[in-house]
C-alpha positions in Angstrom: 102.5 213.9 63.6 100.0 216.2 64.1 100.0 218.5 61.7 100.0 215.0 59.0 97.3 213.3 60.6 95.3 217.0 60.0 96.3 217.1 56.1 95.0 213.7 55.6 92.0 214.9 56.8 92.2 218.1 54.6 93.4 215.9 51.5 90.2 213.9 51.8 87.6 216.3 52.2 89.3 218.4 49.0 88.8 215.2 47.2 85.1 214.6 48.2 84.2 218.1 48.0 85.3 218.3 44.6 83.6 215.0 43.8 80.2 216.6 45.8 80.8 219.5 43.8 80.9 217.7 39.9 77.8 215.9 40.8 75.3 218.1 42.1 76.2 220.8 38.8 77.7 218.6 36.4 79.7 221.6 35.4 83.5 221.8 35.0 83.1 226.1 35.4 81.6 225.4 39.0 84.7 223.4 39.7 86.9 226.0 38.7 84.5 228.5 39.9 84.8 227.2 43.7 88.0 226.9 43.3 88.2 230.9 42.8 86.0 231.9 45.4 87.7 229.4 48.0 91.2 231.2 47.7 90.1 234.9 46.4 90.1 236.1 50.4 93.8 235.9 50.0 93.9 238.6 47.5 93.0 240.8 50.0 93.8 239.3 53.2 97.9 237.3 52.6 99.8 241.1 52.7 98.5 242.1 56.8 98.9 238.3 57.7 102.3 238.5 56.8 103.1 241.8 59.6 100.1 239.8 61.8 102.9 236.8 61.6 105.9 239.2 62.2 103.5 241.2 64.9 101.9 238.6 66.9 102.4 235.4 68.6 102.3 232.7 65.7 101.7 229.7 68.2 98.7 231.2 69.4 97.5 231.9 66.0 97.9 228.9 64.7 96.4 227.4 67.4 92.6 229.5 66.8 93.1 228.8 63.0 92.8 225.1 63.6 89.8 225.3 65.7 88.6 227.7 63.2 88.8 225.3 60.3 87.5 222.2 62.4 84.3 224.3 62.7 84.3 224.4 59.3 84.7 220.8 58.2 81.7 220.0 60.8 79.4 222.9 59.2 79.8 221.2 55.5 79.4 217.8 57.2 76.3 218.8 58.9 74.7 220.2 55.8 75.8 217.2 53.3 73.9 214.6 56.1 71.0 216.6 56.0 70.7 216.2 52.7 69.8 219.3 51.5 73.1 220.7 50.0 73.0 223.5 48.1 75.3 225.5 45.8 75.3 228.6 47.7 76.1 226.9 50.5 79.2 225.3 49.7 80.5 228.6 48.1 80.1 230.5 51.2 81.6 227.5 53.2 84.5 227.8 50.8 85.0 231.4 51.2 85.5 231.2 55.1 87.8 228.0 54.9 89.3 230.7 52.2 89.7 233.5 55.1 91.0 231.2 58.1 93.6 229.6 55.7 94.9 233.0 54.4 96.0 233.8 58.0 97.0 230.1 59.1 99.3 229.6 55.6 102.1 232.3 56.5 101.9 231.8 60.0 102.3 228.0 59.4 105.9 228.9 57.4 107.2 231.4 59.9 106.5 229.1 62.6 109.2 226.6 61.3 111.8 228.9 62.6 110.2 228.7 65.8 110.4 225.6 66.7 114.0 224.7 64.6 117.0 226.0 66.9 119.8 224.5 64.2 119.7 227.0 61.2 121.9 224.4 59.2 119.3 222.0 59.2 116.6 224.7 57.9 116.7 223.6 54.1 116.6 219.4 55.4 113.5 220.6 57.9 111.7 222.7 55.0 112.3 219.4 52.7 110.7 217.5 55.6 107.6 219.7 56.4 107.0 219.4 52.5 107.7 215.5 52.5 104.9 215.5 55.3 102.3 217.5 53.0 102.4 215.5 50.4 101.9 211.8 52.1 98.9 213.2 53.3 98.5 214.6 49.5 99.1 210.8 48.5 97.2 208.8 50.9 93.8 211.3 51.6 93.0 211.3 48.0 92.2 207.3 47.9 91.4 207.1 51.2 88.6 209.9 50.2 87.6 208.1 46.5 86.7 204.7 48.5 84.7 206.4 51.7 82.9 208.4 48.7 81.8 205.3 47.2 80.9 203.8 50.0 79.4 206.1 52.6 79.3 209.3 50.6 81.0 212.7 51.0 79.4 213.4 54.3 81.4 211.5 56.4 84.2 212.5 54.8 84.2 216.3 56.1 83.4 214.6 59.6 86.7 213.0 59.3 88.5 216.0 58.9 86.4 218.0 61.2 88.3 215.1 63.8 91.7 215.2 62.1 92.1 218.7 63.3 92.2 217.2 67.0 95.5 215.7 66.4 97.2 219.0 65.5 95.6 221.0 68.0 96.8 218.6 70.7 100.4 218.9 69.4 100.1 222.9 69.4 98.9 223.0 73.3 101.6 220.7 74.1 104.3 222.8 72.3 106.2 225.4 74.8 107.5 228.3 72.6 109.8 230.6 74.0 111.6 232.3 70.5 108.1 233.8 69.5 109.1 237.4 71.3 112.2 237.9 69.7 110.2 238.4 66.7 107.5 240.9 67.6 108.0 244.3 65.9 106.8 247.5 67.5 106.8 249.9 64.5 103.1 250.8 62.5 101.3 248.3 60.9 101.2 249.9 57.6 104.9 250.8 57.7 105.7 247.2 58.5 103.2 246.6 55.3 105.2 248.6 53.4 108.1 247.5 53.8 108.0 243.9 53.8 106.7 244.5 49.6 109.8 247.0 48.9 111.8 244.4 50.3 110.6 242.0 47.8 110.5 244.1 45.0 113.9 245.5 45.7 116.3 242.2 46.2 115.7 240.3 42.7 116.5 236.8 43.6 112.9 236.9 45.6 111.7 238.5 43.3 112.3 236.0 40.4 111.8 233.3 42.7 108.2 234.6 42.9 107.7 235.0 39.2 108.7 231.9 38.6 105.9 230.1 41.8 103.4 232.8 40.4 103.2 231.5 36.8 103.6 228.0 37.7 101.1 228.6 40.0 98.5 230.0 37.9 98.9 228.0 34.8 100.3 225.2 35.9 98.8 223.7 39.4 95.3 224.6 38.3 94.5 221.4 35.9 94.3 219.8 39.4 90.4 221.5 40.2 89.6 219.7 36.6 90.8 216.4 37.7 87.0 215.4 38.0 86.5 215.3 34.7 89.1 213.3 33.2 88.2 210.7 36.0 84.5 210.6 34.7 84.3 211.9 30.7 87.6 210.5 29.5 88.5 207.3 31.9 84.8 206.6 32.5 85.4 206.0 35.7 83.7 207.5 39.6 85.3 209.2 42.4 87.7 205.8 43.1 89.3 206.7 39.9 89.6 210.3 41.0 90.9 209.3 44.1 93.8 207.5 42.6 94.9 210.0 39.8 94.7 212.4 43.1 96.8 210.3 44.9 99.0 210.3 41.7 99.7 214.2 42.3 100.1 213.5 45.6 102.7 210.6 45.1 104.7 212.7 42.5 104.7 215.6 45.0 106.1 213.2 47.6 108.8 211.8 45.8 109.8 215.3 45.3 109.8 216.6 48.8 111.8 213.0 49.6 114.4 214.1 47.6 114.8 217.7 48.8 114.8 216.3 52.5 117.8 214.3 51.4 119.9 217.3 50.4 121.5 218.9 53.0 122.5 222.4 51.7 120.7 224.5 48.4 123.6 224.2 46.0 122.0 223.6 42.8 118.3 224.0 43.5 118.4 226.9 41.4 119.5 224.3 38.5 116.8 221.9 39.8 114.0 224.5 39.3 115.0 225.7 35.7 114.9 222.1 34.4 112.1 220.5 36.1 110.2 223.3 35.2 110.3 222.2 31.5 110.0 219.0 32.1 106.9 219.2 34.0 105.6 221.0 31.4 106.0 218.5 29.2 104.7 215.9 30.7 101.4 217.9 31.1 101.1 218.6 27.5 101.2 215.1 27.0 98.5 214.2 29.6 96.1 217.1 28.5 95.2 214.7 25.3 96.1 211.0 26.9 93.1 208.7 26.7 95.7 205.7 28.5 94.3 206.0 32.0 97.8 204.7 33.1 99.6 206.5 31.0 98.5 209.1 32.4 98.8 208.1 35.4 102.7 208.2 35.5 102.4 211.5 34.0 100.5 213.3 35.7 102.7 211.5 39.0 105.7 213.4 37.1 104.7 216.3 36.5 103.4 217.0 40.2 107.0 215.9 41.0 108.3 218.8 39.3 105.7 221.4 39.8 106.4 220.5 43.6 110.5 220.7 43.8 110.0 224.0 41.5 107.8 225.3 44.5 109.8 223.7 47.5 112.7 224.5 45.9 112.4 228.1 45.6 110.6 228.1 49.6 113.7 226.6 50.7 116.3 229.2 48.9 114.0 232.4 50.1 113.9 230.8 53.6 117.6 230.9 53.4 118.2 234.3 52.5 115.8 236.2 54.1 115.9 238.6 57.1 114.8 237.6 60.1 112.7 240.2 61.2 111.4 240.4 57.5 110.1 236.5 57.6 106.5 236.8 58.1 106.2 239.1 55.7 107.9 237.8 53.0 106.2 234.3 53.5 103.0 236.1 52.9 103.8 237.3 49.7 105.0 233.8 48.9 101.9 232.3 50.1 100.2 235.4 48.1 101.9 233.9 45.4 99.9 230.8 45.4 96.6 231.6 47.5 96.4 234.5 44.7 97.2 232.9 41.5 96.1 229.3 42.1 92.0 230.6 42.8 92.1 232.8 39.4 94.3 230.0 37.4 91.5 228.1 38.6 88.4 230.5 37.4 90.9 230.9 34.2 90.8 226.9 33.2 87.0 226.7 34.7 86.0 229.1 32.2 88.7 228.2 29.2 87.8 224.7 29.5 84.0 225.7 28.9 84.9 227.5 25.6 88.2 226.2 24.2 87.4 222.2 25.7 89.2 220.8 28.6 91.9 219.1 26.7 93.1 222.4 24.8 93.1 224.5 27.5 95.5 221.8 29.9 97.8 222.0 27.0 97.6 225.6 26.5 98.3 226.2 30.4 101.1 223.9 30.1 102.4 225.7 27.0 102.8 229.3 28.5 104.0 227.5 31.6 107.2 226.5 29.8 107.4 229.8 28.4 107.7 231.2 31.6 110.2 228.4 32.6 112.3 229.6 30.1 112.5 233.4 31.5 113.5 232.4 34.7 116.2 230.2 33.2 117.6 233.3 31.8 117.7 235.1 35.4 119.4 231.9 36.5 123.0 234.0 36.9 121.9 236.8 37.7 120.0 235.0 41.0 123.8 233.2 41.9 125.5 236.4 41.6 123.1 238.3 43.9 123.6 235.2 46.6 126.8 234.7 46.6 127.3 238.1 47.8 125.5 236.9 50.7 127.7 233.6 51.1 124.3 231.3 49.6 125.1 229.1 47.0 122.5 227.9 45.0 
């Protein structure tokens, strides 16, 4: 409760700052530059907050992170009421929401195992934590489009900055006794080390990864674009973008619904290979629909699969992972993303400038399915390697 209270929060400043952002540059590039410069700490941050996760106490972690970011959200608010907002500012805001959230994201992952005594119920709980994210992905979009409209973007970061209460008072009321187990005492660069070998060595991961990496980067980043189909092609203000948000976010709830139901991973591996080529589809449709509800469903549906793809594969490597190896591997998971999602973002900024907005959708959504495609061929190799370890998948 609250941890989803604090995403809706999050969900609706990400709307309004994207919104603040389109209308004080008029730019698409800014978008997708932001975008860049908000997840580029990850780069070179993800790999030492993976041994940090392993090394340290995660509840404690977790709990400076969130005050961390509520300090944030107040900052931007404070700036936006004033007045006065520059462009600068909001890209050095983004950069330390950026830094906190490159420690917090792995921590946050790791920390399921925590707090979940019954390993059998790990792939329903990881379906559940997703279901969570993407309510607040469905409901904080529209909830941000209307305040926008109606008060302005300000109030919206204030909102959040208060969101972050709710988590913080389920963290201090948490008693966490497992965290010991998993502090390792060997070097910090060892552990570094050997958390990527790990990776690189077992090849279900590391396919796994390929596949989140490439969806990642060419798929997920039409989302910092958004803004403009709301305005140039639907005509419409940040209600409209509000609602097509909330459309991502309702496709990538319906998704995380579904996973929650299942109550083993037999078959996700299936799941991922063809909903990866259906969400591309469904993207290369929407990059040249002028139907605003057309596109609507579409874009719903293609956040549905983009999100089992990505849930899907979290659960499986949450499955088969060593214990003591967790932290670190759910870094370079979260690398996955943090990394690829800030430069597919900078990549369909700057495309979109040069190629137009509509060509370069389609062209990420092209190569996305290309890449679908590869990891369908690694399909049996992945259920050979896991069925040595008794995972069927």
């Amino acid at each position: 409760m609250g941890q989803g209270t604090s995403l809706i929060g999050t969900w609706i400043q990400r709307t309004a700052l994207s919104w603040l952002i389109y209308r004080v540059t008029d730019s698409v590039l800014w978008l997708g530059l932001i975008g860049f410069v908000g997840k580029i700490p990850s780069l070179f941050i993800t790999p030492f907050a993976g041994v940090i996760a392993d090394k340290f106490h995660r509840h404690k972690i977790l709990k400076i992170s969130q005050i961390c970011m509520l300090i944030q959200a107040f900052a931007l608010f404070i700036i936006v009421l004033l007045n006065d907002v520059k462009i600068w500012q909001i890209v050095l805001l983004s950069l330390i929401l950026g830094t906190i959230e490159t420690f917090e994201t792995p921590v946050r992952h790791a920390f399921i195992f925590d707090i979940i005594k019954d390993r059998e119920k790990m792939a329903n709980a990881i379906g559940l934590n997703s279901a969570m994210f993407n309510i607040a992905r469905l409901v904080g979009p529209g909830i941000a489009g209307y305040l926008v409209a109606h008060i302005g973007e300000a109030y919206c970061f204030l909102i959040n900055s208060i969101s972050f209460l709710a988590m913080l008072l389920a963290l201090f009321n948490m008693k966490i006794d497992s965290v010991k187990k998993n502090i390792i005492k060997s070097p910090f660069f060892s552990n570094l080390k050997e958390g990527f070998s790990y990776v690189i060595e077992f090849e279900p991961i590391r396919y796994l990864l390929f596949n989140v990496s490439m969806f990642t980067l060419l798929g997920q980043s039409y989302t910092v674009i958004l803004p403009y189909f709301a305005k140039e092609v639907f005509g419409g203000d940040s209600r409209i973008l509000g609602l097509i948000m909330s459309a991502v976010g309702g496709g990538a709830f319906s998704g995380a619904i579904y996973l929650a139901s299942r109550k083993t991973t037999k078959g996700l591996t299936t799941i991922i290979s063809n909903l990866g080529f259906f969400a591309t589809v469904c993207l290369m449709v929407v990059a040249y629909s002028k139907i605003y509800y057309l596109s609507l469903v579409l874009i719903f549906l293609t956040s549905l699969g983009m999100m089992m793809q990505m849930a899907g594969s979290n659960t499986i490597i949450q499955s088969i992972v060593d214990e003591d190896k967790r932290g670190r591997v759910m870094s370079i998971y979260s690398m996955s993303f943090l990394i690829f999602l800030p430069l597919g973002s900078l990549l369909i900024g700057t495309a979109s400038k040069y190629l137009g907005v509509e060509n370069s959708v389609f062209l990420s959504a092209l190569l996305c399915c290309i890449a679908s495609f590869v990891f369908r061929l690694k399909v049996p190799l992945i259920r050979q390697k896991l069925s040595e370890k008794n995972v069927v998948v």
